[in-house]
C-alpha positions in Angstrom: -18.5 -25.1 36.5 -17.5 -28.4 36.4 -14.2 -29.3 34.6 -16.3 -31.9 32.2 -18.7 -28.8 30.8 -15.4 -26.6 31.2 -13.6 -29.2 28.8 -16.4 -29.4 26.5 -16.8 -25.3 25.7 -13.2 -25.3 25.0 -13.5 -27.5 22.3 -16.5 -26.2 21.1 -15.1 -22.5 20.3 -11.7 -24.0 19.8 -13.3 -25.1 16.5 -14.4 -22.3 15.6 -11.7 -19.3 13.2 -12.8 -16.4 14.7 -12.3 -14.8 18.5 -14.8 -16.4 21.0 -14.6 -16.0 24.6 -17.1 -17.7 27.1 -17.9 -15.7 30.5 -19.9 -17.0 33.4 -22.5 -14.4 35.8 -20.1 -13.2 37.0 -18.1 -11.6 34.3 -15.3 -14.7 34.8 -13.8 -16.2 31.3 -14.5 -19.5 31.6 -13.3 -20.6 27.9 -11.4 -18.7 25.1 -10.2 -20.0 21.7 -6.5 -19.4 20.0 -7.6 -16.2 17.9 -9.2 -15.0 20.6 -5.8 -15.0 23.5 -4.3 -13.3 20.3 -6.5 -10.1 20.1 -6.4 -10.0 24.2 -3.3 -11.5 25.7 -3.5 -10.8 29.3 -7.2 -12.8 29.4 -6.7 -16.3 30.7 -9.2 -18.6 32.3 -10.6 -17.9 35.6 -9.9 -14.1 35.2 -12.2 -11.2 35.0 -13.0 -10.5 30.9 -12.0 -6.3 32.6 -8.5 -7.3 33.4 -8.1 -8.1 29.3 -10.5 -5.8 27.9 -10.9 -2.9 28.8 -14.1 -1.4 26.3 -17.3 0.4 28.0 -19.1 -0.7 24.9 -18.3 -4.1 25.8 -20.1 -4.4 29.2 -22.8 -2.4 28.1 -23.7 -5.0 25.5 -23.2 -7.5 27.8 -25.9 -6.3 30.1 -28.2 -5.5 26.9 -28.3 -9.2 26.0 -28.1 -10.7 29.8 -31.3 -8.1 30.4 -33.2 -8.9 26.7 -32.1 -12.5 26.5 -31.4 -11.6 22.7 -28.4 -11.7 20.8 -26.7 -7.9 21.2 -24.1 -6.3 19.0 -21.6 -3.6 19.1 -18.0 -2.1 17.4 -15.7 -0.3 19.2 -11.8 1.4 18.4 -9.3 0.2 20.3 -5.6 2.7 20.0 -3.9 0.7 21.8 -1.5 -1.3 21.8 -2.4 -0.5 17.8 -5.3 0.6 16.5 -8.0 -1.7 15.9 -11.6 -1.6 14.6 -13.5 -5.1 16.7 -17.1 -6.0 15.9 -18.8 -8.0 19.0 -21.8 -10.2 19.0 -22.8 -11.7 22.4 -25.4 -14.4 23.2 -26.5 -16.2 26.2 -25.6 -20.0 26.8 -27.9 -21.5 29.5 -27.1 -24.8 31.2 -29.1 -27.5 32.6 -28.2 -26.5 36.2 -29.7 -23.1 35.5 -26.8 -21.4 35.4 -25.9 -18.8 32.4 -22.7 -17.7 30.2 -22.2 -15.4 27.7 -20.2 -16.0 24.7 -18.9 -13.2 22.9 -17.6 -13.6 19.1 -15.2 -11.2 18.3 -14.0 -10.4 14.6 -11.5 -7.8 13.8 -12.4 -5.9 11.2 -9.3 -3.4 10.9 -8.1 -4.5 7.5 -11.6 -4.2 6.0 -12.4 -1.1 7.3 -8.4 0.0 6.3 -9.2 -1.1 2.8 -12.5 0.6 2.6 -10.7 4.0 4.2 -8.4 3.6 0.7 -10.8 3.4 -1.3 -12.8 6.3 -0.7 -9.8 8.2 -0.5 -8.5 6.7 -3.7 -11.6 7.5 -5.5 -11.3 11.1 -4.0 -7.8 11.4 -5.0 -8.5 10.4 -8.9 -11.7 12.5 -8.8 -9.5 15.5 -7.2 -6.4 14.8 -10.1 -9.2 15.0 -13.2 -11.3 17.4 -12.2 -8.8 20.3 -12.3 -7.5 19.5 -15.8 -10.6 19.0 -16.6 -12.0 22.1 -15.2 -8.9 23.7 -17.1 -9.7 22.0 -20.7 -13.6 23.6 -20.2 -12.4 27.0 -19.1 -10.3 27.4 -22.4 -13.0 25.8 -24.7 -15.2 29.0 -23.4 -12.7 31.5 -24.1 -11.8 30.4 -27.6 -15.5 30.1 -28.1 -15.9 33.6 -26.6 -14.0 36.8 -25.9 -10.7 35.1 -27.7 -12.5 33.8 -31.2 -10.6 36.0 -33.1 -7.5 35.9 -31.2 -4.9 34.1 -33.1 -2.1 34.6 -30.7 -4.3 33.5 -27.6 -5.7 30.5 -29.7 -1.9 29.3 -30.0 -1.3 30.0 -26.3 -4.4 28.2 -25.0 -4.3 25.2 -27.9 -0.2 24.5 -26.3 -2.1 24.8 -22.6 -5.0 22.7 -23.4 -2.6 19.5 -24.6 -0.4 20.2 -22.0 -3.7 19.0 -19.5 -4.9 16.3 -22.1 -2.2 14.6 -21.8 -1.7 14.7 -18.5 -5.1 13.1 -18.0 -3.8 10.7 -20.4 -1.2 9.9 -18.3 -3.2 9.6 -15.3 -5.8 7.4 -16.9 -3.0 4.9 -18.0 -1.1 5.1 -14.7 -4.3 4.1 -12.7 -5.1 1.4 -15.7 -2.1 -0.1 -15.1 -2.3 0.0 -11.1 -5.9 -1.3 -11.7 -4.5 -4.5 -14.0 -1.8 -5.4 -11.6 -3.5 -5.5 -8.6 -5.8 -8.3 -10.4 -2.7 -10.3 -11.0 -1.2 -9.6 -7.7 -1.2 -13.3 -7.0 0.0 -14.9 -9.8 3.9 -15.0 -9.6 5.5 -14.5 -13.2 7.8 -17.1 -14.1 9.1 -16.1 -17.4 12.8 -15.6 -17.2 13.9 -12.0 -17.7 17.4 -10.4 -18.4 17.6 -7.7 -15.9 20.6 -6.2 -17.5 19.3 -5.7 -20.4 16.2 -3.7 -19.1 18.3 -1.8 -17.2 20.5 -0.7 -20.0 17.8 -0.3 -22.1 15.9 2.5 -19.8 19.1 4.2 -19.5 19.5 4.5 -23.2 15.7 5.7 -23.1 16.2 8.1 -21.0 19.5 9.4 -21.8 18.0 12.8 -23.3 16.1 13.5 -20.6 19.1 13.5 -18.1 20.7 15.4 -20.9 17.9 17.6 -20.7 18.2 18.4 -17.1 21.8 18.3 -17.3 22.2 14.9 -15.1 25.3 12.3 -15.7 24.1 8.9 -15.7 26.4 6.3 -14.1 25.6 2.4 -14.9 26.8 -0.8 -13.0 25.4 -4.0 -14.4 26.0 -7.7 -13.7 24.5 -10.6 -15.6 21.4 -11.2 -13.8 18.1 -13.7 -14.6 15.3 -12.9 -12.4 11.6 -14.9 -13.2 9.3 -12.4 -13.6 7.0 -10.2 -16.3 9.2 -8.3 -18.7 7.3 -4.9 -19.3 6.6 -5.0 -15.9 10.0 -5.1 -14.4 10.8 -2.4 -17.5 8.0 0.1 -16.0 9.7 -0.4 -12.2 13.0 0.3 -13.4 11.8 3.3 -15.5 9.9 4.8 -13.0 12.6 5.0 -10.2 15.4 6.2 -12.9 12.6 9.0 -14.3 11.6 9.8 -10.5 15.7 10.5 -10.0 16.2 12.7 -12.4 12.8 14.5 -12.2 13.4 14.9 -8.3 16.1 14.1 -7.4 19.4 14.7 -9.3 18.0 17.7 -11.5 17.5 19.8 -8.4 20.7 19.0 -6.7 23.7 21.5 -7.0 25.7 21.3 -9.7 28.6 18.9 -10.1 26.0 16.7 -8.4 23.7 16.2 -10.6 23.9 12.5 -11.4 22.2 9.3 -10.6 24.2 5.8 -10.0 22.5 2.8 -11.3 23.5 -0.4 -10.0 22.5 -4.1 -10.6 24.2 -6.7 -8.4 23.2 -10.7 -7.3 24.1 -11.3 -3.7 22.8 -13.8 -1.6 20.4 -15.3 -4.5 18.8 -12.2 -4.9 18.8 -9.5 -7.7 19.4 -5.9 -5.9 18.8 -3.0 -8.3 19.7 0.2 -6.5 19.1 3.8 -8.2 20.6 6.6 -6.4 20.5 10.3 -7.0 22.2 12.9 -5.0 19.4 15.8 -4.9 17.8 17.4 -1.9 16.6 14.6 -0.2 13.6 13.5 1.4 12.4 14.8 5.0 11.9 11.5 7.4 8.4 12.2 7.7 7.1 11.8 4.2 9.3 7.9 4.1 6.4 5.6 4.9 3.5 7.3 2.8 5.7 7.7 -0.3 4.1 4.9 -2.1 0.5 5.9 -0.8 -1.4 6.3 -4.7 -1.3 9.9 -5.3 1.3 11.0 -2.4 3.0 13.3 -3.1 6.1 15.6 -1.4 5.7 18.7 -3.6 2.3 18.2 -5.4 3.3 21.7 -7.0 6.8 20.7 -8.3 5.3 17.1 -8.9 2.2 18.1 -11.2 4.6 20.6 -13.3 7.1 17.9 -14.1 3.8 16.0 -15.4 4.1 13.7 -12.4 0.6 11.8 -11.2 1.2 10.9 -7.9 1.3 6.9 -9.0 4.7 6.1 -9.4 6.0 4.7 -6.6 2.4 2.8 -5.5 3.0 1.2 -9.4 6.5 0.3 -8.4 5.6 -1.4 -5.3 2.6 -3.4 -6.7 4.9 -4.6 -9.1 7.4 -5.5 -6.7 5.2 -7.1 -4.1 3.9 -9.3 -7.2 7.2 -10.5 -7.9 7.7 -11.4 -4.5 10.1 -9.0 -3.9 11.0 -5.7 -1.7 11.1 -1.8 -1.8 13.4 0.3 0.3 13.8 4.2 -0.1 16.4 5.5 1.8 16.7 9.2 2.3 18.3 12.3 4.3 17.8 16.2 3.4 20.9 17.3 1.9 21.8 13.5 1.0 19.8 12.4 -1.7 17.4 9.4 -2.2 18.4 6.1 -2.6 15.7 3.3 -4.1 16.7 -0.4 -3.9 14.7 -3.1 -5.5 15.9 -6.6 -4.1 14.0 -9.7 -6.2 14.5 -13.7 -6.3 17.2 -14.8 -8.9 16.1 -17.2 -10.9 16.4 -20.8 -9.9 18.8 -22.8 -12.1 17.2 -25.7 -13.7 16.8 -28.9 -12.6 19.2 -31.9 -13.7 17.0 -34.5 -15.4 18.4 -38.0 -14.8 18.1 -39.9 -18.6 
């Protein structure tokens, strides 16, 4: 192909934001735009498109639309070097001399089809968590209606049982209420000024009788730190990784080590809060899913402690929407540590008079 036409198709597909690629007969890439060399980076010009990409489902389209002169379309799953979902369309390009590319449009469709994975197994998760307290409320409602009408002492037991689920569905519906309403303001960045000391000391006066409860000392290291940022927000991060400490973590560690350190630092312009306990620990593979909605180590131990799986996904929404970063540290036998690190706020500007 002359280097005129050559020049000309590179400009063409240069303009355009997704992955094009145009081939000759002969399978050669004659053209291929920016996005594109991305997705493939061994193709280059003059090469054969089978040294880059390596996908039967590929060439088979490719003859389809060379043999039906029609535009052809396929998907196929690439695993390596990561795993990606592509969708290919592939039309023919006929020149004046007679001669006849292909240009293939590429688009990858791995974060859709990663978002669309989510939620189905989102919905499945919150249809899973309901239905068995649920199921549980019903069963009751039969018995009292039933074989235990009379029953004072089983009416007493079930009534305790029965709230016992209501209010963890109550719990539930406001955890994934709250998940819902920050992920609709995941964009907008809060820029109220908040006292991060104070919300810290507040939780741990909150939840003082709970550690007492579960026989947990609290220790609590605070320095006078501004962050910008949404106040009952920041309040529901700090109170969810102090309540998942002693819940998890510090209650079930030996005793004399049943304590979790709080600490709340600026270095570097950035607020660090870091809550430590010294429990069991966390094994390596559960790290990365830990703030997956409804993950959950010990669903067992998790559900009894009226835990609903949304903590931690709530705690890193949050976080991600103050432009901030999570990091959970843990070894078995060493205890967890959780560390919050969030942009200080900016001093104020000096306004010449």
């Amino acid at each position: 192909m002359p280097a005129r036409d050559r020049a000309i198709v590179a400009g063409l597909i240069d303009a355009l934001p997704e992955a094009a690629i145009v081939i000759d007969q002969n399978d050669r890439v004659i053209a291929l735009n920016a996005p594109a060399r991305a997705l493939f980076p061994a193709l280059r010009p003059d090469l054969l498109l089978a040294r880059g990409l390596r996908a039967p489902d590929v060439f088979d389209c490719l003859a389809r639309a060379r043999a039906s002169g029609h535009q052809e379309r396929a998907t196929w799953l690439e695993r390596v070097p990561v795993e990606r979902f592509l969708e290919l369309h592939v039309a023919a390009w006929d020149w004046q001399s007679g001669a006849q590319s292909m240009i293939l449009s590429l688009r990858d469709l791995s974060e859709s089809r990663r978002v669309e994975r989510m939620r189905v197994d989102f919905v499945a998760n919150a249809s899973h968590e309901l239905r068995t307290p649920l199921a549980s409320l019903l069963g009751f409602v039969e018995t009292l209606q039933g074989p235990a009408r009379e029953d004072a002492a089983a009416r007493e037991k079930f009534l305790k049982i029965m709230g016992e689920q209501a209010r963890r569905m109550t719990r539930l519906v406001d955890d994934l209420l709250s998940l819902s309403r920050i992920e609709q303001h995941l964009h907008l960045l809060p820029q109220s000024p908040v006292d991060m000391a104070a919300i810290v000391r507040h939780i741990a006066d909150t939840l003082t009788p709970l550690a007492q409860d579960s026989e947990v000392e609290f220790t609590v290291e605070t320095a006078g730190v501004i962050v910008p940022g949404d106040r009952d927000e920041l309040l529901r991060v700090v109170e969810n990784l102090v309540e998942n400490a002693i819940k998890y973590g510090a209650s079930e560690a030996p005793e004399g080590q049943r304590k979790v350190e709080i600490s709340l630092v600026a270095q570097e312009r950035q607020c660090v809060l870091s809550v430590r306990d010294f429990g069991a620990g966390i094994a390596p593979e559960h790290l990365p899913r830990l703030t997956e909605r409804f993950y959950r180590v010990d669903a067992g131990a998790s559900r009894a402690k009226g835990g609903t799986g949304l903590g931690l996904a709530i705690v890193k929404h949050i976080v991600a929407r103050h432009r901030g970063r999570l990091a959970i540290d843990s070894h078995p036998g060493q205890g967890t540590t959780c560390v919050v690190t969030l942009p200080l706020q900016p001093p104020p500007r000096n306004r010449a008079g």
